[in-house]
N, C-alpha and C positions, 0 to 999 in steps of 0.2 A: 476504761483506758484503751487507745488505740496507738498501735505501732504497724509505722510503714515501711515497707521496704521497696528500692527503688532506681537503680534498675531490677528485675527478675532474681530471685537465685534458686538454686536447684531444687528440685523438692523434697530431698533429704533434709539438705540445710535450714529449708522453710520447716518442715517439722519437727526440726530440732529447735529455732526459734520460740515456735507455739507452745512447743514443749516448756521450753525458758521461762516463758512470758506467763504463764498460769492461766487464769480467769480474762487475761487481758485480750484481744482482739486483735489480734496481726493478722494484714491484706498486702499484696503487692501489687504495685500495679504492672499492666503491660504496656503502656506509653506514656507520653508527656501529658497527653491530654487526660487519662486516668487519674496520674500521680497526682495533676494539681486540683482535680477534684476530689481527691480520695485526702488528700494532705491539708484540706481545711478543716477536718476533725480530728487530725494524728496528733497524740503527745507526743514522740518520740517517731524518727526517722532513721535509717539505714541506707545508706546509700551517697549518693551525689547532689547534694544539696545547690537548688540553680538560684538566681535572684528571683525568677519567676515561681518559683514551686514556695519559697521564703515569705512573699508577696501575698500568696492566697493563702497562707497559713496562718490558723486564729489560733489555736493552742498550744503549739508546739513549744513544747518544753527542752529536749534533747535531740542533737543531732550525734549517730557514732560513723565516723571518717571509714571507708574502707581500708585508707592509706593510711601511713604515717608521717609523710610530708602535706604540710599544709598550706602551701607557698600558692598553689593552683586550687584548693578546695576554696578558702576563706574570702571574702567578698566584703564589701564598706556595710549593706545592708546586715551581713550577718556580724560579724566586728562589734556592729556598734549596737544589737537586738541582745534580749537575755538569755535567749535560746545558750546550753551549755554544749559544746562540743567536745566530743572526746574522741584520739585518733587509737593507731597499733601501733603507737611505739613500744619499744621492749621485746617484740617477738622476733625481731633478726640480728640480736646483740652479739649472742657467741658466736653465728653462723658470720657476720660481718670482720667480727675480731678474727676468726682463724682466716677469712682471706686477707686482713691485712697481713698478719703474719707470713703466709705465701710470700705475696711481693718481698717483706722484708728479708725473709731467708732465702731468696733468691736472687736479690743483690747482694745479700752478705755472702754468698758459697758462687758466684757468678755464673748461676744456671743459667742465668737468661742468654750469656753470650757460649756457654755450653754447649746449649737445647739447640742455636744456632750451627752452630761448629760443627752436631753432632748427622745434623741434616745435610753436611757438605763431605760426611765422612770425612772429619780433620781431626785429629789429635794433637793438641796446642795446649799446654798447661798454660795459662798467665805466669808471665816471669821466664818464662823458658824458650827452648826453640823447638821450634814443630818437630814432632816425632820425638822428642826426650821424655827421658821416666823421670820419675823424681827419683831424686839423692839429696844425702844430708850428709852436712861440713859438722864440722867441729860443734863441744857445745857450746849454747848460747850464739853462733852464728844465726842470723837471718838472711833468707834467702830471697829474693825479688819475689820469688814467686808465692812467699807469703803472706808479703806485704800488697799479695791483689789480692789477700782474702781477710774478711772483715770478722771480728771477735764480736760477736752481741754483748760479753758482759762488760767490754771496754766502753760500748758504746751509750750516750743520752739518746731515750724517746721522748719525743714531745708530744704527746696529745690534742690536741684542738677539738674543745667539745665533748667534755668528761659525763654525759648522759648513760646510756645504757649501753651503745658499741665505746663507744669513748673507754669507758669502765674496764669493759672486757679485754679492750686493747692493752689498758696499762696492766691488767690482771696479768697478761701472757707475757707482756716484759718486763716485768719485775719475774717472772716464773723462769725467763733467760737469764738473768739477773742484772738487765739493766735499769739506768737510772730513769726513772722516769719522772717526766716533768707534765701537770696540766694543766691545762688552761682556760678557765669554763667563770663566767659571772653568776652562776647561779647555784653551781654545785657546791654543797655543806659537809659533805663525810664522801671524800676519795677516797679510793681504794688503800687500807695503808701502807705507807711506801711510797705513797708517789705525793711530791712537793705541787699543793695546790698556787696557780697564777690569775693574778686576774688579769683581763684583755688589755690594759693599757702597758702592762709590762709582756707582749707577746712578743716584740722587736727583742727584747733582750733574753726570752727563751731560745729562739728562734736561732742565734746569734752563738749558743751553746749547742744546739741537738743535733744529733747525726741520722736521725731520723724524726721526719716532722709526718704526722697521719692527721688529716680530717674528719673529723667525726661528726662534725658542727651542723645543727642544722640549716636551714638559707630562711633567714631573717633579716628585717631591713641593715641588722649590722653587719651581717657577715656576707652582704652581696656584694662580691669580686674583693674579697677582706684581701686574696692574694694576689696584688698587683704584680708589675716588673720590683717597684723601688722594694716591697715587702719581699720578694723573692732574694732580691741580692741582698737583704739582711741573714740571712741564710748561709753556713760552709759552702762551701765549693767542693766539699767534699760529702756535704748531704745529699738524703732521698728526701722527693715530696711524693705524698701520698695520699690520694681523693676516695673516698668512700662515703664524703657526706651527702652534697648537692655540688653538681657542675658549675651552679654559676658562683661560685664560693670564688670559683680562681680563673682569672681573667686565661680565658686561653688562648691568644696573639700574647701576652706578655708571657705566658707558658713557654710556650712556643721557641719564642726571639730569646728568651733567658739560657734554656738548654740547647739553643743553637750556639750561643758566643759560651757554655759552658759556664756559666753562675752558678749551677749545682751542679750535683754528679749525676741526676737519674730520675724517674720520677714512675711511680704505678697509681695508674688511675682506671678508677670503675665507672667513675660519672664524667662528665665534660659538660660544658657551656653551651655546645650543640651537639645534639644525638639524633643520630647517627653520625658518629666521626664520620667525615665526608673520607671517603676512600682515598681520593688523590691528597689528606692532608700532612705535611711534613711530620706528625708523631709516628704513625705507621712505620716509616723505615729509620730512625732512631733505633740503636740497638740499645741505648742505654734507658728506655722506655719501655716498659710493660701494660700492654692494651687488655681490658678486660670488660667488654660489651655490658654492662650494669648488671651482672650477673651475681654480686659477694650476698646479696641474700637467697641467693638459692639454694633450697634444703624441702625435702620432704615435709621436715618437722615445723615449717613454716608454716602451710599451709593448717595442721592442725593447731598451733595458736591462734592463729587469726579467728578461726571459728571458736573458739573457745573463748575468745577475750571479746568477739559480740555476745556470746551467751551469755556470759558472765557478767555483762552489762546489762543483760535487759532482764535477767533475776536481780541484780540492786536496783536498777530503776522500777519495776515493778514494788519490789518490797519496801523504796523510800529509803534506800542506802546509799551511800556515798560511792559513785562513780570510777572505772577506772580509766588514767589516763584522761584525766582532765584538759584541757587545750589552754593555755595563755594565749587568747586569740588577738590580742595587740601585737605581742610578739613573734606570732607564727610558731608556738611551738607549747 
């Protein structure tokens, strides 16, 4: 049995692999022109699988994704070959869930126009006038300046894409104690607590939530799922929130929506094109929170990843059932 890896990786990592792999025979190659000589006796691959490397391969039985997006690995020859693909998803779930969280508790306590204020040296309560402290009327009086700050347990989260951050997400707002609502074709046991949706009723979750989070992978259904028209299904008084894939939500109709004010605000990690072009109108929105594709980033990321190849190439070697299998029609 032969397993390839491909591009390079460290030599630590390589001989944790060989470790992995037992009796079996793991080689890397250093180019293209190696990989696809060396990939015509490979059961099993690591790496970036090309059409070309697919093409000269006679035995290849598994491919494992370094990624967990498959939208740019997957290809019609590999699609439609038996070759079994399997990605990383599962390893930036909580880490994903607590930066949604971020955003959301940052429009709900209005840090975001705070953090600004606080860089201008201004002292401005919401509701009040520059330079006043709070004070408090009678009971049961409400004051302006409460009604700028938002209650999580008052409020619906909607989930889109109840997978593994999806999960973690409704995990934290049920733990606020909001209502939370999901929304996933595929998921069988949500978290309990949270009211599972299937996608054709998303207009009318959508229509309820005060906070909507994407968690959804980018598959042929969910490419620019959020239009203008799906946008203004939406409060006026909602956050949208991108942590899945960019091109999930059209961004000109992003854009033009929270320009005429069809929701309240929006935090996003991904976009439709990366690098936000510097001169583009979300940058000076204050009611926008920018976050360069950073919500998986964690130390303890980086030791999943290698642990969840290990762990694949001890059941591929021993003829066990694989993890993270791919629905490779679906992208996911």
């Amino acid at each position: 049995m032969n397993i390839l890896t491909y591009p390079e990786i460290s030599d630590h990592r390589f001989t944790l692999v060989k470790e992995a792999a037992g009796e079996a025979t793991v080689q890397q190659a250093q180019d293209d022109a190696e990989a696809i000589r060396l990939i015509a006796d490979a059961d099993a691959f690591f790496g970036t699988l090309t059409p070309a490397l697919l093409k000269t391969a006679k035995k290849l039985r598994w491919v494992q994704s370094p990624t967990a997006s498959m939208e740019k690995f997957l290809f019609p020859e590999l699609v439609a070959s038996p070759v079994v693909v399997t990605n990383m998803r599962g390893i930036f779930s909580d880490v994903i869930a607590d930066h949604v969280f971020g955003y959301i508790l940052m429009f709900a306590k209005n840090f975001h126009i705070y953090q600004r204020q606080q860089l201008r040296r201004q002292w401005l309560m919401l509701g009040r006038h520059e330079g006043e402290l709070p004070g408090y009327g009678g009971p049961g009086e409400v004051h302006p300046s409460d009604r700028a700050a938002i209650t999580l347990s008052d409020c619906t989260l909607a989930v889109i894409g109840l997978g593994g951050i999806g999960a973690e997400t409704a995990r934290r707002g049920l733990a606020f104690g909001m209502r939370v609502l999901g929304v996933d074709p595929r998921a069988e046991n949500p978290p309990p607590g949270v009211r599972l949706h299937q996608p054709e009723t998303l207009d009318a979750v959508l229509a309820e939530s005060d906070f909507v989070v994407i968690a959804a992978p980018h598959t042929p259904e969910t490419y620019k799922l959020f239009n203008r028209e799906r946008i203004r299904t939406m409060k006026r008084s909602a956050y949208l929130i991108n942590v899945g894939r960019g091109v999930i939500v059209d961004l000109a109709d992003l854009t033009a929506a929270l320009q005429a004010g069809e929701i309240a605000g929006a935090g996003f990690d991904v976009f439709e094109v990366e690098p936000l072009p510097a001169d583009h109108p979300l940058w000076g929105m204050e009611n926008v929170i920018i976050t360069p594709h950073t919500a998986a980033a964690s130390p303890r990321v980086p030791e999943r990843h290698l642990e969840t190849l290990l762990e694949n190439v001890r059941r591929f070697v021993a003829g066990q059932p694989l993890l993270n299998v791919v629905d490779k029609t679906h992208w996911y």
